[in-house]
Backbone bond lengths (Angstrom), bond angles and torsions (degrees), N, CA, C in turn:
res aa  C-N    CA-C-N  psi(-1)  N-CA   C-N-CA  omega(-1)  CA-C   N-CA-C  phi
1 X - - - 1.463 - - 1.526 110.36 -
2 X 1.272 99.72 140.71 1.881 99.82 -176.45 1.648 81.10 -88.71
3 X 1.876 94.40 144.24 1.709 127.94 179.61 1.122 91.87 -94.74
4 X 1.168 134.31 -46.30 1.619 130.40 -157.79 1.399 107.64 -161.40
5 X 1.837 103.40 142.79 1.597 89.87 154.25 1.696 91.76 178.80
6 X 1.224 85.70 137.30 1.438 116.73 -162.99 1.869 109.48 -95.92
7 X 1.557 107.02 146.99 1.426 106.11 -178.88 1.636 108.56 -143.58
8 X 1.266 83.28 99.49 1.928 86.29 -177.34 1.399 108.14 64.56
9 X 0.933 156.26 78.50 1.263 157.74 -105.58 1.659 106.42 170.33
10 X 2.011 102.20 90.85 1.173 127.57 -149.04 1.732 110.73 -110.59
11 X 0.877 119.94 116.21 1.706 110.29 -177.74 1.797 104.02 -127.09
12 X 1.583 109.52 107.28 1.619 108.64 171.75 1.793 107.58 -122.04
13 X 0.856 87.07 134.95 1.451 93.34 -177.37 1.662 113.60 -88.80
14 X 1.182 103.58 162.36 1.485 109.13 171.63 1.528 133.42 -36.77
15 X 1.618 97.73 -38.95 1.597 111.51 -169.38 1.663 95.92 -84.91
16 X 1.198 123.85 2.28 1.610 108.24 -162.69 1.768 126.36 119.21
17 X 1.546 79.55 -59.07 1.601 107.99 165.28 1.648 112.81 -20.89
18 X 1.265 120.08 111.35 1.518 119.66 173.72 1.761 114.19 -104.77
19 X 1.210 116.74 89.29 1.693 110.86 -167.72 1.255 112.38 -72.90
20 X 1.836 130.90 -31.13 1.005 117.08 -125.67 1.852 63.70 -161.84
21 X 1.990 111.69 111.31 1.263 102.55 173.83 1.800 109.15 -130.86
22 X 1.605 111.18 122.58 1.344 101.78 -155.79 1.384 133.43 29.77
23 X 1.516 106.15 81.95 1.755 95.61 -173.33 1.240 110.30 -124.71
24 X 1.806 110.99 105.42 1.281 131.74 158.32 1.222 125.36 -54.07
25 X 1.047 143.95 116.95 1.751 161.19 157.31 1.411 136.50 -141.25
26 X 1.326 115.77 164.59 1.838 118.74 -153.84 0.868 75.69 -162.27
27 X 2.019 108.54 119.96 1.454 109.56 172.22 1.932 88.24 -114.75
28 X 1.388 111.92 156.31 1.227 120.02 167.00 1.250 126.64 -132.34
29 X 1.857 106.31 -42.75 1.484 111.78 169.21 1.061 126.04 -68.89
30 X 1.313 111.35 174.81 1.784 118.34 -156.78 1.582 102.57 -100.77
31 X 1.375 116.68 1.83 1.532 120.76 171.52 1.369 105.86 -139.01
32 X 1.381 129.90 114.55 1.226 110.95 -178.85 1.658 104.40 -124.26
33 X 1.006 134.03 150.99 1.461 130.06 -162.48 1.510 103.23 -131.24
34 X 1.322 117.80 130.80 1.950 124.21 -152.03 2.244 77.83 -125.07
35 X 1.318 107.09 100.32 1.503 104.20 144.74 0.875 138.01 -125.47
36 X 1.534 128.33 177.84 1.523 124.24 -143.33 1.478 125.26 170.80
37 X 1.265 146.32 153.81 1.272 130.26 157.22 1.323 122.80 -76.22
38 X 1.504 122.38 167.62 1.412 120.94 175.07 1.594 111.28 -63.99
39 X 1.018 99.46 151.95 2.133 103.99 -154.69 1.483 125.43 78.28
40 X 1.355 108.38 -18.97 1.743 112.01 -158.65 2.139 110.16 -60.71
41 X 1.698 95.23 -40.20 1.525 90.70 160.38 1.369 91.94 176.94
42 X 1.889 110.65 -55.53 1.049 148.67 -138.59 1.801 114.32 -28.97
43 X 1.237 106.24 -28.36 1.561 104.94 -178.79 1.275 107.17 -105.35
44 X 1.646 127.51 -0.21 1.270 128.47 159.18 1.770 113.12 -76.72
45 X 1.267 105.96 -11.36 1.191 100.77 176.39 1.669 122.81 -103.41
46 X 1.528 76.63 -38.50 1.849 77.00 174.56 1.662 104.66 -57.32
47 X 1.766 129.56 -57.64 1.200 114.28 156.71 1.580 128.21 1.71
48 X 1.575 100.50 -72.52 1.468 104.34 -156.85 1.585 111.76 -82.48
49 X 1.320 114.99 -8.77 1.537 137.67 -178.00 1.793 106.58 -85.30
50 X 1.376 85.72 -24.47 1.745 84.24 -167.25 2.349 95.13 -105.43
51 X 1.166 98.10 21.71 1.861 93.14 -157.40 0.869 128.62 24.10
52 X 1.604 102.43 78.23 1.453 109.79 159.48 0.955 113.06 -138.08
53 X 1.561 114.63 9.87 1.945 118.15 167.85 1.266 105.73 -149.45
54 X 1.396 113.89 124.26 1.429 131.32 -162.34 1.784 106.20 -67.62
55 X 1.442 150.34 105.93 0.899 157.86 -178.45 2.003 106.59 -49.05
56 X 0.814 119.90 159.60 1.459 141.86 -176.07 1.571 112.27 -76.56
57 X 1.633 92.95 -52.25 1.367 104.05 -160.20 1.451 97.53 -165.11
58 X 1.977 133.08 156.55 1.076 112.45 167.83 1.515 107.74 103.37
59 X 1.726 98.11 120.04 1.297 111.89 165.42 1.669 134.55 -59.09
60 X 1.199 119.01 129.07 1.887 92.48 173.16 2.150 89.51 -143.71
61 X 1.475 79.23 138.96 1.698 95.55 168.20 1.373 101.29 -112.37
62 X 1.512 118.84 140.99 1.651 131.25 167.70 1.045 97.93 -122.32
63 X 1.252 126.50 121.78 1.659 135.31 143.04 1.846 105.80 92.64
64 X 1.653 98.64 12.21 1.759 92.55 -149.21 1.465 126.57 109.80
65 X 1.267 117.51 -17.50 1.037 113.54 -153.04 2.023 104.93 -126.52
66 X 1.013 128.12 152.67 1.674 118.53 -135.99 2.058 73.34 -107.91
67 X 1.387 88.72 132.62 1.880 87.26 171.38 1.448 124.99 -83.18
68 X 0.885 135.05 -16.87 1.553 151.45 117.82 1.331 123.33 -11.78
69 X 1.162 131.88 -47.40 0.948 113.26 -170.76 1.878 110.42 -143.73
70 X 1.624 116.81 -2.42 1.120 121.68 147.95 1.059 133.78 -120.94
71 X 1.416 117.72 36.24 1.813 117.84 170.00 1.193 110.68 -24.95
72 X 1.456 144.93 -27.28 1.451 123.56 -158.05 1.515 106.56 -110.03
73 X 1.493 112.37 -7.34 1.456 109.17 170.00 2.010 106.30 -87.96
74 X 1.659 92.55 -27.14 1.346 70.43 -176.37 1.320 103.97 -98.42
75 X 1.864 138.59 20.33 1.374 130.46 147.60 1.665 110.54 -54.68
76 X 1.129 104.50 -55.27 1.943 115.25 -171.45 1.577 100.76 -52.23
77 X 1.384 111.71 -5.72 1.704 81.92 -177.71 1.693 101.81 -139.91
78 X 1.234 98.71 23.66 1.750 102.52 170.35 1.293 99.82 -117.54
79 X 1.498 100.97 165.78 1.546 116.96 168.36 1.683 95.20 -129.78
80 X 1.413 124.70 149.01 1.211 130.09 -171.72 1.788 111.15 -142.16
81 X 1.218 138.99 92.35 1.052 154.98 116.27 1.039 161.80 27.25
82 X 1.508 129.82 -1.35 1.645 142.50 -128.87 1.577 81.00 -68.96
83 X 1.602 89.54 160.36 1.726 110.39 155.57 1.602 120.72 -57.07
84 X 1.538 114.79 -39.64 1.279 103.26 178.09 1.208 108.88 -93.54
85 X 1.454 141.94 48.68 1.629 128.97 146.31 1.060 109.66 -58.44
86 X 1.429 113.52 157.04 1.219 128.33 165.74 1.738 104.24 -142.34
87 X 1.304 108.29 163.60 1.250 127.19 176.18 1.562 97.85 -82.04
88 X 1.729 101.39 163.97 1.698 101.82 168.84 1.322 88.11 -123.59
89 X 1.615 109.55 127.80 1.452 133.23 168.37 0.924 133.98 -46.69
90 X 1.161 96.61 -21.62 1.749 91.38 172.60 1.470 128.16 -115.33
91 X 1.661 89.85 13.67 2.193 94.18 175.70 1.879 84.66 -116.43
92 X 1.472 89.57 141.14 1.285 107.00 -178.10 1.795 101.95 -76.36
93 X 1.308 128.83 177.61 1.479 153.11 159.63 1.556 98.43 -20.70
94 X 1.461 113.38 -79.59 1.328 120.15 -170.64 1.420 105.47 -64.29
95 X 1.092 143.18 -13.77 1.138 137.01 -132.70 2.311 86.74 -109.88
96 X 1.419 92.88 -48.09 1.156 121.43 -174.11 1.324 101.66 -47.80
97 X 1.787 122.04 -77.11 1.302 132.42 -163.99 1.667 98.61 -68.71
98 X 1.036 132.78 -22.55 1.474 120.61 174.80 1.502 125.52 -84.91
99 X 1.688 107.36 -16.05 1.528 103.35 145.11 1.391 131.72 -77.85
100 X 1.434 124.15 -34.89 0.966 146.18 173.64 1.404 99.33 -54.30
101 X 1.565 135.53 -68.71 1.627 132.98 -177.38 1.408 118.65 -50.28
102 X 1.480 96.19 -54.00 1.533 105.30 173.82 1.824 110.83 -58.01
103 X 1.220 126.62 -37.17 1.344 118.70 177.02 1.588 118.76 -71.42
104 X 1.650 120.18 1.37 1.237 131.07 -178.56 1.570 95.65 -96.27
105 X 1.378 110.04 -36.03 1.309 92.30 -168.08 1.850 120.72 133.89
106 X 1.379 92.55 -13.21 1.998 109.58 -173.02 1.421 92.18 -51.89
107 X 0.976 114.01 163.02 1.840 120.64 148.48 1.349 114.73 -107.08
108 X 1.200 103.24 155.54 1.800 128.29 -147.92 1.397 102.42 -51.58
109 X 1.433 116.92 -39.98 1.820 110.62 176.71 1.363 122.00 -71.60
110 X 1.560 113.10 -23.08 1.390 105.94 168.09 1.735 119.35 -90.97
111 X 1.471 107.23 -21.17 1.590 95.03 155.56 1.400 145.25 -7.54
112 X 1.967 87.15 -81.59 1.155 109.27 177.15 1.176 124.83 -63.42
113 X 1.126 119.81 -55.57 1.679 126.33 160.47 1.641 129.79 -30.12
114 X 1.934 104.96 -41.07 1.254 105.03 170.48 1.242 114.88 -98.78
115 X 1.230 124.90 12.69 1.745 122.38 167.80 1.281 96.06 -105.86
116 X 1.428 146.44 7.76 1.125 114.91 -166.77 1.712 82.95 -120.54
117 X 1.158 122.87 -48.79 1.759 113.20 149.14 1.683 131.01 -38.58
118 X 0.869 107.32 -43.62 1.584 91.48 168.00 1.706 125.67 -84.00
119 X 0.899 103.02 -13.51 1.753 124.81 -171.28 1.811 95.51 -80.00
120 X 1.913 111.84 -36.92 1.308 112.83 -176.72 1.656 88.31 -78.11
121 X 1.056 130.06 -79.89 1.033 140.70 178.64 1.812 124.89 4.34
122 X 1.024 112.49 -55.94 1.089 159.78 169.10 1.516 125.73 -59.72
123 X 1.713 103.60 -58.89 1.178 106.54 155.25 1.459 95.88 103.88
124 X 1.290 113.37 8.74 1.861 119.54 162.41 1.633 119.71 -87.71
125 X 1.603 123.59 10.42 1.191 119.83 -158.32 1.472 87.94 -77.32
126 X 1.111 124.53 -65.66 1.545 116.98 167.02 1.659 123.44 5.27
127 X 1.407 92.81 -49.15 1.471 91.22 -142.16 1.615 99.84 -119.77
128 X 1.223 115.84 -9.75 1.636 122.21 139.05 1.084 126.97 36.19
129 X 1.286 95.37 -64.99 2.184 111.39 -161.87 1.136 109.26 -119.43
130 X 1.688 125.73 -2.49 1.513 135.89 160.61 1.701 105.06 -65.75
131 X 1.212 90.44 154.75 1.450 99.96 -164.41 1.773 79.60 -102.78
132 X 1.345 106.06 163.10 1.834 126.50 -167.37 1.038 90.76 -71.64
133 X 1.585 129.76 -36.38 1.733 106.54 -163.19 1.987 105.61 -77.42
134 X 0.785 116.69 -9.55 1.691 134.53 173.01 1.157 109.86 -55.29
135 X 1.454 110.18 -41.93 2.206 118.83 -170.82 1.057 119.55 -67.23
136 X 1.124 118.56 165.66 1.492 126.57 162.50 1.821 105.45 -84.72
137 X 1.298 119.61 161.37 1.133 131.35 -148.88 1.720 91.36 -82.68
138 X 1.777 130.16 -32.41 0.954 107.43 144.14 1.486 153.45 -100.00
139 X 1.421 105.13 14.55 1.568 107.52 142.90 1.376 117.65 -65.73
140 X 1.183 137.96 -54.63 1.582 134.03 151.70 1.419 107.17 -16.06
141 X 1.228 135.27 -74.89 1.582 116.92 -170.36 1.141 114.47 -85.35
142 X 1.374 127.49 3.68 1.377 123.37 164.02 1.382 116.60 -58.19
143 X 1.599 106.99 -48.98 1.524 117.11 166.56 1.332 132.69 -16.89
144 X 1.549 95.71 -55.04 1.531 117.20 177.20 1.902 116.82 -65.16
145 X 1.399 106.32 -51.44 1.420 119.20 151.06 1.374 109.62 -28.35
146 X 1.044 112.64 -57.73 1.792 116.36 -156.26 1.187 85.25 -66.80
147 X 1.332 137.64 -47.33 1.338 117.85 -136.84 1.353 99.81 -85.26
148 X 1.020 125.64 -21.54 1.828 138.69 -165.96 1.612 92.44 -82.90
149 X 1.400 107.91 -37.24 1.440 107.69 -175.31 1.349 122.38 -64.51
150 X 1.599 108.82 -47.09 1.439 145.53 170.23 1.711 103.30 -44.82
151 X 1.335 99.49 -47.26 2.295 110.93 -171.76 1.086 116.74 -78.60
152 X 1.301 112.46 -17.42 1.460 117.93 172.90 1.693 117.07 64.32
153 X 1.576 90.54 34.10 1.369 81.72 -171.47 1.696 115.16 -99.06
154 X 1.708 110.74 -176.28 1.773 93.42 -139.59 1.775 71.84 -102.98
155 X 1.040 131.97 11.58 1.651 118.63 174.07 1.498 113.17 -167.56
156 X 2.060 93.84 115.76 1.604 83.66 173.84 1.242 124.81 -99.17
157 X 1.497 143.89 159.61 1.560 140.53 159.32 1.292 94.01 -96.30
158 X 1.420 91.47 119.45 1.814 102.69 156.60 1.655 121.06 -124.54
159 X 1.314 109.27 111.70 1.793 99.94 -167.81 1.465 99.37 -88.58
160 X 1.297 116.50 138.45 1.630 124.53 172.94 1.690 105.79 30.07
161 X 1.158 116.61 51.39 1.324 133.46 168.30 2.122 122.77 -26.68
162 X 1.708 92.99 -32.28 0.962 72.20 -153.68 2.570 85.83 -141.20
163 X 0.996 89.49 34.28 1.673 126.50 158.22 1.133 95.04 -27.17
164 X 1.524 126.61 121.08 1.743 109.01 146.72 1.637 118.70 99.67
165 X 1.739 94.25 -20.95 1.775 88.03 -151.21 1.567 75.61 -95.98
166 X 1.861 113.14 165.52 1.247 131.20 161.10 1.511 123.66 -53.02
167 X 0.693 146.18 -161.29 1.491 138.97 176.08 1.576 114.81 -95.03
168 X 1.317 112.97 -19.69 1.842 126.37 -163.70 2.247 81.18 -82.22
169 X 1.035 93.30 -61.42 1.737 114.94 178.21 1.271 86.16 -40.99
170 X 1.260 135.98 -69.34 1.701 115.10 -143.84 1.433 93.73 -75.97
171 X 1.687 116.87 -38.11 1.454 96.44 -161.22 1.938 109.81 -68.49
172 X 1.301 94.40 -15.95 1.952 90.31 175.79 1.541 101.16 -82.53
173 X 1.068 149.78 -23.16 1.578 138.33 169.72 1.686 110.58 -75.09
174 X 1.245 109.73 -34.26 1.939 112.00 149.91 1.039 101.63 -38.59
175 X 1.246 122.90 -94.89 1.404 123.03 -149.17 1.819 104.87 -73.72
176 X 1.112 115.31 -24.93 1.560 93.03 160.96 1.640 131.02 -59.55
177 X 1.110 104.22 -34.24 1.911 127.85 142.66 1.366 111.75 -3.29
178 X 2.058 81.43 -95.51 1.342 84.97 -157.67 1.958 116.96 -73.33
179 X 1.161 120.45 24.37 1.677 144.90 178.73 1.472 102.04 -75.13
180 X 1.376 114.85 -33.15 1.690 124.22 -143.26 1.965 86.48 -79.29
181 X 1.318 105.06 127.53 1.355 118.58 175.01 1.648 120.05 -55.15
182 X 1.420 107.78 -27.13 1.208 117.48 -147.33 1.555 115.85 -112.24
183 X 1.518 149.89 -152.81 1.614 105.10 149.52 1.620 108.96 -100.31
184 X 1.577 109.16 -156.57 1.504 124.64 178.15 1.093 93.88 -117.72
185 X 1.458 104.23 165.17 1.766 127.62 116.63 1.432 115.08 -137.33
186 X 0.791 122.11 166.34 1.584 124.27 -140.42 1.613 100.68 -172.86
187 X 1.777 97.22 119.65 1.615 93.17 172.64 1.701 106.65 -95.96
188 X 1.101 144.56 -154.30 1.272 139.69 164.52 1.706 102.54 159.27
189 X 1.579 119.29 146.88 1.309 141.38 -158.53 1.683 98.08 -106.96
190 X 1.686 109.90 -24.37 1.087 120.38 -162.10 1.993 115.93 -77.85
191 X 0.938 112.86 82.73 2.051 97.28 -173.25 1.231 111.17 -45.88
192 X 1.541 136.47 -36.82 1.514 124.81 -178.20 1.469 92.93 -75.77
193 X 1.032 140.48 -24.18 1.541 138.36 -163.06 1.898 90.98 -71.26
194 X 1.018 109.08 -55.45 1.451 133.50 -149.60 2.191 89.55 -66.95
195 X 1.385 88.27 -46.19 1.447 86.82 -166.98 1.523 121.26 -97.44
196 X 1.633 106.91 9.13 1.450 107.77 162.30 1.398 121.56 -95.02
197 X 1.478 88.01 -28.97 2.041 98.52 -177.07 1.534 114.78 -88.31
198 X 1.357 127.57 -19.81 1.254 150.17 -157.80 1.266 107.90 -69.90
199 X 1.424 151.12 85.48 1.490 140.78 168.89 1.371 90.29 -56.16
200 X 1.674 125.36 -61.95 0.981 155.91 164.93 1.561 145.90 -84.01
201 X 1.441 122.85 115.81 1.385 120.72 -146.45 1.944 92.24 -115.66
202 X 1.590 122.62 130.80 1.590 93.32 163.90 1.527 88.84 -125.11
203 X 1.196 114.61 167.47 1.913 102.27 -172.69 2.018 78.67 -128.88
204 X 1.219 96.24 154.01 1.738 119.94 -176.67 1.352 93.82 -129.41
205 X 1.503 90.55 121.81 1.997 94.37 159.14 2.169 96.21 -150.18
206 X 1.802 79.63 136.65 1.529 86.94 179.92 1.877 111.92 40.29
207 X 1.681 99.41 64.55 1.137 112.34 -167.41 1.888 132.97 29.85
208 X 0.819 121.67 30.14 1.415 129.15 -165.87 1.647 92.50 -130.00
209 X 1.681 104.18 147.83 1.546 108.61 174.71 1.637 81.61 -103.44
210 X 1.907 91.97 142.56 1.507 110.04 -172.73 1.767 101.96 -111.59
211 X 1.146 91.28 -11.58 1.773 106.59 -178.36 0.920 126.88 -169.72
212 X 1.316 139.62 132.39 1.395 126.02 152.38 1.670 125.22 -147.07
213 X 1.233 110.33 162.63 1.624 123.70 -142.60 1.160 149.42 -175.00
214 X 1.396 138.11 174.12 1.736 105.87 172.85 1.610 85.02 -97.55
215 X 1.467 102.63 165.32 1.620 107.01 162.90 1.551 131.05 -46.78
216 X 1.409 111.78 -29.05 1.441 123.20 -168.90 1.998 95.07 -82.07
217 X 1.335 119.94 -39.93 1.216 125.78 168.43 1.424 129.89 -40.60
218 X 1.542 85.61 -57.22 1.452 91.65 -167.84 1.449 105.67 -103.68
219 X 1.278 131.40 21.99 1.378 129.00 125.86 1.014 130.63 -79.95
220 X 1.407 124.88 -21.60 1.514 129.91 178.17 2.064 110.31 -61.05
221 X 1.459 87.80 -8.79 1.717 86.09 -161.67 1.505 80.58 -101.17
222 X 1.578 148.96 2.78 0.780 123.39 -172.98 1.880 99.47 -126.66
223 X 1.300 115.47 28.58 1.485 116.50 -171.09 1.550 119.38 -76.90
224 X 1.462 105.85 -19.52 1.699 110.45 168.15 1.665 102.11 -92.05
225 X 1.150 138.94 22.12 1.406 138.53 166.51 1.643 111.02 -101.55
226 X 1.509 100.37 148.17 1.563 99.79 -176.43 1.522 96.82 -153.43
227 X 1.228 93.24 130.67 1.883 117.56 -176.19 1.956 100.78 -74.00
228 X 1.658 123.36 131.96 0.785 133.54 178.73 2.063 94.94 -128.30
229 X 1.257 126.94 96.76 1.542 107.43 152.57 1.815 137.97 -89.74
230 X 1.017 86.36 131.53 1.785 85.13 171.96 1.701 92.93 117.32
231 X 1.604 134.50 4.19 1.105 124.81 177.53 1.451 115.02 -128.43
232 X 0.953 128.76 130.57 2.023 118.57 171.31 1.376 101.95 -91.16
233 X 1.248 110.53 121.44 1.514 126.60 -169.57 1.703 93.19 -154.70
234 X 1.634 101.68 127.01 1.021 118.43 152.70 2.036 106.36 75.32
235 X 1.587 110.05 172.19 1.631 95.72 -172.65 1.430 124.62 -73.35
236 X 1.545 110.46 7.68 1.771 107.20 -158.02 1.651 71.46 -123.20
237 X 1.308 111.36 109.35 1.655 116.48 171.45 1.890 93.13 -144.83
238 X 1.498 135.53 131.54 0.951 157.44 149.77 1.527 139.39 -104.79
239 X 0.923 130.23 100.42 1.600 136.06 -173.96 1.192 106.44 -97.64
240 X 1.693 91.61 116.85 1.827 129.65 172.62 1.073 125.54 -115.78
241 X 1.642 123.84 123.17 1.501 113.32 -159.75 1.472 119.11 36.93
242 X 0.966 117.06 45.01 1.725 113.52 174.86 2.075 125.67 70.54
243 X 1.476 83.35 5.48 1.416 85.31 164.71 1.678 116.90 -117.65
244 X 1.363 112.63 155.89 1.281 98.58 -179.86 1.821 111.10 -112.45
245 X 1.380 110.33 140.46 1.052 132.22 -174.96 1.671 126.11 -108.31
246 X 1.400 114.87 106.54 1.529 126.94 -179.42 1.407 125.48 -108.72
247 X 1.230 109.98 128.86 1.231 116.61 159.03 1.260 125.49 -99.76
248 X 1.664 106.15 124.42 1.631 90.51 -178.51 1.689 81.53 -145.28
249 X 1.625 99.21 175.81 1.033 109.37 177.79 1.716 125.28 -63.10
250 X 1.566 100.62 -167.68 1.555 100.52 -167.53 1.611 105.41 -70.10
251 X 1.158 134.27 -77.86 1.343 134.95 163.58 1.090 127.11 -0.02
252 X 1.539 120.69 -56.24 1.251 148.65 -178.91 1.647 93.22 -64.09
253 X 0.996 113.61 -60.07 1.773 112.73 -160.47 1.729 105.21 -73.59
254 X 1.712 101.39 -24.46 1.713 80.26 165.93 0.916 133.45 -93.57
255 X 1.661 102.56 10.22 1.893 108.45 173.77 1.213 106.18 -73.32
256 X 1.513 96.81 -33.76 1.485 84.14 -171.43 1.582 124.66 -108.35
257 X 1.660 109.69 23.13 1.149 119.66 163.35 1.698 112.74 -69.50
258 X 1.191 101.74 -43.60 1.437 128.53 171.16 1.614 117.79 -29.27
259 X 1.637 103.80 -44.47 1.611 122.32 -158.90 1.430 100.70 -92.90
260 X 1.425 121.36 -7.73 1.326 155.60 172.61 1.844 106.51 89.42
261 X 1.231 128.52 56.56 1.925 143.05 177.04 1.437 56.07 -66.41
262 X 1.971 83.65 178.73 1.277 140.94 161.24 1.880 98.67 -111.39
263 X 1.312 110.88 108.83 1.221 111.87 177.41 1.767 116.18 -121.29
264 X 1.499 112.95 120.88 2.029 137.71 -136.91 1.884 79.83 -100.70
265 X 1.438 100.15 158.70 1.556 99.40 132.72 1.274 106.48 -110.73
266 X 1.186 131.37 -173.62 0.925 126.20 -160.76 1.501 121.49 -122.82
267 X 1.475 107.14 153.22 1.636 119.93 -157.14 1.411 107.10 -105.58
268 X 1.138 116.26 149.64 2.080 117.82 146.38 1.163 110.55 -21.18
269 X 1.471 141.42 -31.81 1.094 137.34 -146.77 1.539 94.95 -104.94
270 X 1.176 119.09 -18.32 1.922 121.35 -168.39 1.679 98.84 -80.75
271 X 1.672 94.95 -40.03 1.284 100.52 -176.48 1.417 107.98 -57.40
272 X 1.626 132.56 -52.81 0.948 108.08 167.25 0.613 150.66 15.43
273 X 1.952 94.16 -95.57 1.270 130.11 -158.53 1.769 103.87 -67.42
274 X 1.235 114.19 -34.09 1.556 113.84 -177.51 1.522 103.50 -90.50
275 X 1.057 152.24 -5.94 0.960 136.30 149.61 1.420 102.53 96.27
276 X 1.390 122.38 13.42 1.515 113.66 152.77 1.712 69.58 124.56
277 X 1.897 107.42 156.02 1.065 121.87 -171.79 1.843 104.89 -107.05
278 X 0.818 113.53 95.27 2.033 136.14 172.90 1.744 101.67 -51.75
């Protein structure tokens, strides 16, 4: 079943501001991973993907279902996410997903049943009757997981899901992830983040998709490229934090392995940085 897919799909704002410029996409996999720089679009879209920001211009189907004209079938079957959730400190795990179910609409016998399954699931049954301010920062967003897990719904938005947390934290909000019955999309700042969870990668720059792919793909297009830092060599040169970063071909990189560079192959993260390979 197509998850998503977008047709010319235009977002201008009041001030001028164009976030979102003709953007074609077909989502299918069950993890799809949206990266980007800050400004590039990415949370204007998850927004408008999840209805909660009215598009400009431009078709969009969710789940099947036309966004135009059934937002409320496709509310009942999303769960949506922002970066700034937070837990409230003082309702424990269970306490959480049983307002949260009950505010969807479950009735009281299936509540319990599905908070007390996703909470095992999850690996919060433990911790149940602790109040949120007690957790670790990723038991805190696991919560949120659960609850998407708990709704059974067929698509979650999760923006920068996993922000802030230590690395032990992100890898338990991963794998609370990949638990979720239903599919993702998922923005994230993180490139190993991007390239463990990622069936599917689309990268946004200056609202436009510049690529998209599985990770193994869209490195394959970059296997005669080789990362040189600290030198400007050749036309693909980028400056980060004050160093400069080149890609040049193979030849090129053993000249200058020679001169003693540090010469990379190259990561999710180059892609980034270049903004999709032209």
């Amino acid at each position: 079943m197509q998850i998503v897919k977008t047709e010319k799909l235009v977002k201008k704002y009041k001030d001028g501001h164009l976030a979102l410029d003709s953007v074609d996409i077909s989502i299918e996999k069950k993890i799809t991973v949206i990266i980007g720089r800050n400004g590039a679009g990415k949370t204007t879209l998850m927004r408008i993907l999840s209805t909660q920001l009215q598009p400009t211009s431009g078709k969009i189907m969710i789940l099947e279902h036309d966004a135009s004209k059934e937002k409320k079938d496709i509310r009942r079957n999303i769960v949506s996410i922002p970066q700034e959730a937070e837990v409230l400190g003082y309702l424990t795990p269970e306490e959480h997903l049983e307002i949260y179910l009950s505010a969807r609409g479950f009735k009281k016998e299936e509540i319990s049943e599905k908070t007390e399954k996703a909470l095992k699931v999850l690996g919060l049954y433990e911790s149940r009757n602790k109040s949120a301010d007690q957790l670790s920062g990723g038991m805190k967003r696991k919560i949120f997981v659960a609850m998407a897990l708990a709704s059974d719904s067929g698509l979650t938005f999760l923006d920068e899901p996993t922000v802030g947390l230590d690395p032990i934290s992100r890898m338990e909000v991963w794998s609370a992830i990949k638990r979720l019955n239903g599919n993702v999309i998922l923005t994230t700042h993180y490139m190993e983040e991007a390239k463990a969870l990622g069936e599917e990668i689309i990268l946004i720059d200056k609202g436009k998709v510049m690529m998209k792919g599985s990770p193994e793909m869209l490195l394959e297009k970059t296997k005669d490229i080789m990362r040189i830092d600290g030198a400007g060599v050749g036309k693909r040169q980028y400056k980060v934090g004050g160093i400069t970063i080149s890609y040049v071909g193979e030849k090129t990189a053993i000249k200058y392995a020679k001169k003693g560079f540090e010469i990379k192959n190259l990561d999710i993260e180059d892609l980034f940085i270049m903004g999709g390979i032209k």
